[in-house]
C-alpha positions in Angstrom: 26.1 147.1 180.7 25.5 150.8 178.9 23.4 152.7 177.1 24.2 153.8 173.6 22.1 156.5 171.8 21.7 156.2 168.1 21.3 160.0 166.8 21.3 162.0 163.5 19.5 165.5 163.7 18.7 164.9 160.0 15.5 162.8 159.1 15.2 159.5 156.6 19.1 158.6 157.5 17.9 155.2 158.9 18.2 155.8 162.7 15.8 153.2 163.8 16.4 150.8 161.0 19.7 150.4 162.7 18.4 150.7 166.2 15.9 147.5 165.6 19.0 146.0 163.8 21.0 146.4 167.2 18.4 145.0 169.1 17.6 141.8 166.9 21.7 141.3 167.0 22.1 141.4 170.8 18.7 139.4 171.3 19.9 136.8 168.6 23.4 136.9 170.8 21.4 135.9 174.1 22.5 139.3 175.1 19.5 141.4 177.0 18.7 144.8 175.7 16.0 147.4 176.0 15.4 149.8 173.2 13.6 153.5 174.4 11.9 155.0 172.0 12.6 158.3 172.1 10.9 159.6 168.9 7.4 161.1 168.6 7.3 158.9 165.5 7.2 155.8 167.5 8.6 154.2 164.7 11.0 152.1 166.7 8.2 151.0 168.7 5.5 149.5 166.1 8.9 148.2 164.7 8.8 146.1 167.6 5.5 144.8 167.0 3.8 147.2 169.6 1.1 149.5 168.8 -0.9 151.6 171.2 0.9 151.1 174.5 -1.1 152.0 177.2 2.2 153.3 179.3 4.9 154.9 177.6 8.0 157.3 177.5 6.4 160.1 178.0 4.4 158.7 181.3 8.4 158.4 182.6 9.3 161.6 182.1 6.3 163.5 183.4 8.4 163.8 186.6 11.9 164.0 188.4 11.2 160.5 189.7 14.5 158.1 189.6 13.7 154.7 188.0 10.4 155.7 186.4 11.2 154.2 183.5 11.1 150.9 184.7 7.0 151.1 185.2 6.5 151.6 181.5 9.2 148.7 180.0 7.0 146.1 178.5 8.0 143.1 176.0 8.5 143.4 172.7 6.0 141.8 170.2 9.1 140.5 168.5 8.0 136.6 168.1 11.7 135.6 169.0 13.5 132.7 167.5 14.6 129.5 169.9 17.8 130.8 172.1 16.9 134.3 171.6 17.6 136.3 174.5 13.8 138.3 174.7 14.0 142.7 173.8 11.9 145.1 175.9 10.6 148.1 175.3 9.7 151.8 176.5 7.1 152.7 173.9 6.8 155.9 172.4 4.1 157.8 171.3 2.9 161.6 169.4 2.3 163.0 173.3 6.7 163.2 173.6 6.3 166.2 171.0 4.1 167.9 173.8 6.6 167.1 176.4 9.0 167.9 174.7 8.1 171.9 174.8 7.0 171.0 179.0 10.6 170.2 179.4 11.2 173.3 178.5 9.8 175.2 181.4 12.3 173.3 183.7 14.9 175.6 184.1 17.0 173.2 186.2 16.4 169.4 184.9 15.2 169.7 181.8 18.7 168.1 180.3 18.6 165.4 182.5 15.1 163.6 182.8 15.5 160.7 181.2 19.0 159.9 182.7 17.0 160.1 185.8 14.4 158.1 184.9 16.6 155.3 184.0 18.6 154.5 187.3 18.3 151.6 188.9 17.0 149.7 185.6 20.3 149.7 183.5 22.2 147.2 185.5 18.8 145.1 184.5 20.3 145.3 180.6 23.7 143.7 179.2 22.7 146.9 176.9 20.0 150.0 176.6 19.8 151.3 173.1 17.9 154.7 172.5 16.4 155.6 169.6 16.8 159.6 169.0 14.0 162.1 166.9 15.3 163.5 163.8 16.1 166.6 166.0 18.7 168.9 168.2 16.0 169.3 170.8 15.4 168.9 174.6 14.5 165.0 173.8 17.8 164.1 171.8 19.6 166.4 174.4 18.6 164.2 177.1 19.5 161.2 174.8 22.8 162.5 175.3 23.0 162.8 178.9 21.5 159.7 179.7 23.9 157.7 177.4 27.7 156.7 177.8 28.1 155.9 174.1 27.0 157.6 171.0 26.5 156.1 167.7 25.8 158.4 164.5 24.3 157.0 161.5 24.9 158.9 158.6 23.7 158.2 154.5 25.8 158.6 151.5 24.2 161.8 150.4 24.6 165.1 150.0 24.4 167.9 153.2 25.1 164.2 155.5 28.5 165.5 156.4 27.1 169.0 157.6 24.9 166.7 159.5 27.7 165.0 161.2 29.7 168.2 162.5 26.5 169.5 164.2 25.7 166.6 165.7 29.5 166.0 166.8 29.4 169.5 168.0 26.2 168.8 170.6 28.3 165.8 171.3 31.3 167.5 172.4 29.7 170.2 174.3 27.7 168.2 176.1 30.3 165.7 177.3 32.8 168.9 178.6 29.7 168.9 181.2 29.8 165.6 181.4 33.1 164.4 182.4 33.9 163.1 179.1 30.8 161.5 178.4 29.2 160.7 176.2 32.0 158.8 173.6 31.6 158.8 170.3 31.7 154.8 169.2 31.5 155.7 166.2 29.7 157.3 162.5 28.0 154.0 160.8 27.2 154.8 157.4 23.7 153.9 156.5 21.8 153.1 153.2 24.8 152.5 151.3 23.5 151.5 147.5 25.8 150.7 144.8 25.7 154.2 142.2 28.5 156.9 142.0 26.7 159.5 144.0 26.6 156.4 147.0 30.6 156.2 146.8 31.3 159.4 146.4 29.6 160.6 149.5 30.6 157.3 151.5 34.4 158.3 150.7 33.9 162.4 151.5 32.3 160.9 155.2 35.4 158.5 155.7 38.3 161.6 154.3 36.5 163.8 156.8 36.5 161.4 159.9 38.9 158.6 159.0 39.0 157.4 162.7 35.2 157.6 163.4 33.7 155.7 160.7 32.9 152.5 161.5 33.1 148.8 159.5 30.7 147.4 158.4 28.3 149.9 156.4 24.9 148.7 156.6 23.6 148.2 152.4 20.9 149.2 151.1 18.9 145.8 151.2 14.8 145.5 150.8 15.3 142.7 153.5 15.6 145.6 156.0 12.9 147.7 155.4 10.8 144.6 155.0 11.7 143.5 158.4 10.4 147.0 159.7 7.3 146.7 157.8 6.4 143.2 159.2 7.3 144.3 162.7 10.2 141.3 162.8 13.8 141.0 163.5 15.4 141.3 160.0 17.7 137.8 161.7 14.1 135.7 161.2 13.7 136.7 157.5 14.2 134.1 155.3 14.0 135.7 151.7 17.4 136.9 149.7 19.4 139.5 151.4 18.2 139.1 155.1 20.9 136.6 156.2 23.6 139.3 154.8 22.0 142.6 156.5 21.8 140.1 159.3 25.3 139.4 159.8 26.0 143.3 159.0 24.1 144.2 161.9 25.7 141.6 163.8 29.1 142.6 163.2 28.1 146.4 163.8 27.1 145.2 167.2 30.3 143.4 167.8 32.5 146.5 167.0 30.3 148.6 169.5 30.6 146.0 172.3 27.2 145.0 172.4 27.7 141.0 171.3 31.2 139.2 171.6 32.9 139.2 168.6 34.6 136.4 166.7 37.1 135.9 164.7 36.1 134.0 161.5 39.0 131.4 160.6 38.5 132.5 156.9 39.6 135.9 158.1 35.3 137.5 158.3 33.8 138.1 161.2 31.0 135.3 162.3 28.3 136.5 164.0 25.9 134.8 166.8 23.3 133.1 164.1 26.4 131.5 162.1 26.6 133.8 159.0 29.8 135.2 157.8 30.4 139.1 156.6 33.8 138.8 154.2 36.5 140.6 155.4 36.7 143.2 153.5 32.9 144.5 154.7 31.3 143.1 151.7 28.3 141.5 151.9 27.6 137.5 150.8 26.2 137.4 147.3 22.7 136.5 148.5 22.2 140.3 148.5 18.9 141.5 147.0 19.2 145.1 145.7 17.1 147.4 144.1 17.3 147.5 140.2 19.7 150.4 140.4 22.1 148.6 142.3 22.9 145.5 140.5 26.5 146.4 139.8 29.1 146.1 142.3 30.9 149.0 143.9 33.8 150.2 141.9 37.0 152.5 143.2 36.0 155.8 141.8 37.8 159.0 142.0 35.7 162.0 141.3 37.6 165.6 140.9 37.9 167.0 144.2 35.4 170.1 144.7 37.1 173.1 146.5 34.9 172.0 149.4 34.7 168.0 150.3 30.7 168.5 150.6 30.1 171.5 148.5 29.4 169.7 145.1 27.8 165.9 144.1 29.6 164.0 141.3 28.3 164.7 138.0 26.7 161.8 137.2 24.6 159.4 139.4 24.3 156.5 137.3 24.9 153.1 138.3 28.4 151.5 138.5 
């Protein structure tokens, strides 16, 4: 049981791609999990396969009421596969950007609403994922109180790593109130395709946080953005590349705790649906990639800039 917050203050880095990836792993594991949408967007919610909730966050966190949330958790319209543990949900919807700027009159529990609405219902999860907005606001900030664990996704681009320091910043302030919490689990690195501007900012992430950047990344695979699109676990895709983000996703949740792990006895790490990631993090060949990415990832060892995020590589071309 615990609630892990997926954040990034920077849009387009993934955030719920990984969130509904999370939630397919554990529900594929048998493990129960409820995802909270905590994004305006409500991306995370229509990704679920639910549009137009009639109760939602925001109904939750109209008031200082302990367990609200529980009045508003409905199924997912995820169309779960035989031995799939079922995924709830506490829709979002556009009327959190208005509370949002109401939480701001509350002087005393404006920080803490959400962690308030939750008692009583997380002992009800094996885990509680919440999706973050794009943002350092009151909404993320309550993320971050409600949550014991933190997860930051991150993409191999340029200005990611300022992203990252902010974010651990927020992090660390908010867990000297906090007693320590929330933990960072860990910086997962999103979107990774296979060109030289990809590497370059995938190593500057790992040489700046060596011991928070978490195996596996998750590729850059049309199988998960098609899963999002169809409003269906990326696990019950069946065209090239879905069984491999699968098993990423998969293998993300075991490092996080959220699904055993297992050891392969090829030396990968198996995950609940039977596929296998390699060792090494590399994905099986049934990958699909875009165009650009057909090449595989080679070592490359671009001159250092006199600041590890001031400058991009040269070129961008594929490997």
């Amino acid at each position: 049981m615990g609630v892990i917050a997926v954040v990034n203050q920077k849009g387009g880095v993934g955030k719920t791609t990984v969130t509904l990836g999370l939630a397919a792993a554990a529900g594929a594991a048998g493990r129960r999990v409820l995802v909270v949408d905590l994004d305006p967007q409500a991306n995370a919610t229509t990704g679920l396969g639910v549009f137009g909730a009639d109760r939602t966050v925001d109904h939750a966190l109209e008031g200082e009421q302990p367990g609200a949330l529980r009045a508003v958790v409905q199924r997912s319209g995820w169309d779960a596969p035989e031995g799939w543990a079922p995924v709830d949900l506490a829709a979002s919807s556009p009327r959190l950007a208005q509370r949002e700027h109401q939480l701001a009159l509350d002087v005393i529990g404006a920080q803490d609403r959400l962690a308030v609405a939750l008692e009583g219902l997380v002992d009800d999860y094996d885990e509680v994922v919440i999706d973050c907005p794009p943002s350092l606001g009151l909404l993320t900030v309550n993320a971050l109180f409600a949550a014991d664990r933190v997860l930051i996704v991150a993409e191999p681009a340029a200005w990611s790593a300022d992203g990252v320091e902010q974010i651990l910043r927020n992090i660390g302030r908010i867990a000297e109130r906090r007693g320590g919490r929330p933990e960072v689990a860990g910086i997962v690195v999103n979107r990774l395709g296979r060109t030289r501007d990809a590497a370059y900012w995938d190593d500057q992430l790992r040489q700046l946080h060596p011991e928070l950047v978490v195996e596996p990344s998750v590729r850059l695979r049309a199988a998960v953005a098609e899963a999002a699109a169809q409003s269906t676990p990326v696990h019950a895709l069946t065209r090239d590349g879905a069984a491999a983000a699968a098993a990423e996703f998969d293998q993300l949740a075991g490092m996080l705790g959220i699904v055993e792990r297992s050891a392969d006895p090829a030396g990968g790490t198996s995950d609940p649906s039977g596929a296998t990631v390699e060792a090494d993090g590399d994905p099986s060949p049934d990958t699909m990639m875009p165009a650009d990415a057909a090449a595989p990832i080679a070592t490359i060892a671009p001159t250092a800039p006199a600041s590890p995020i001031a400058h991009a590589p040269s070129s961008t071309g594929d490997l």
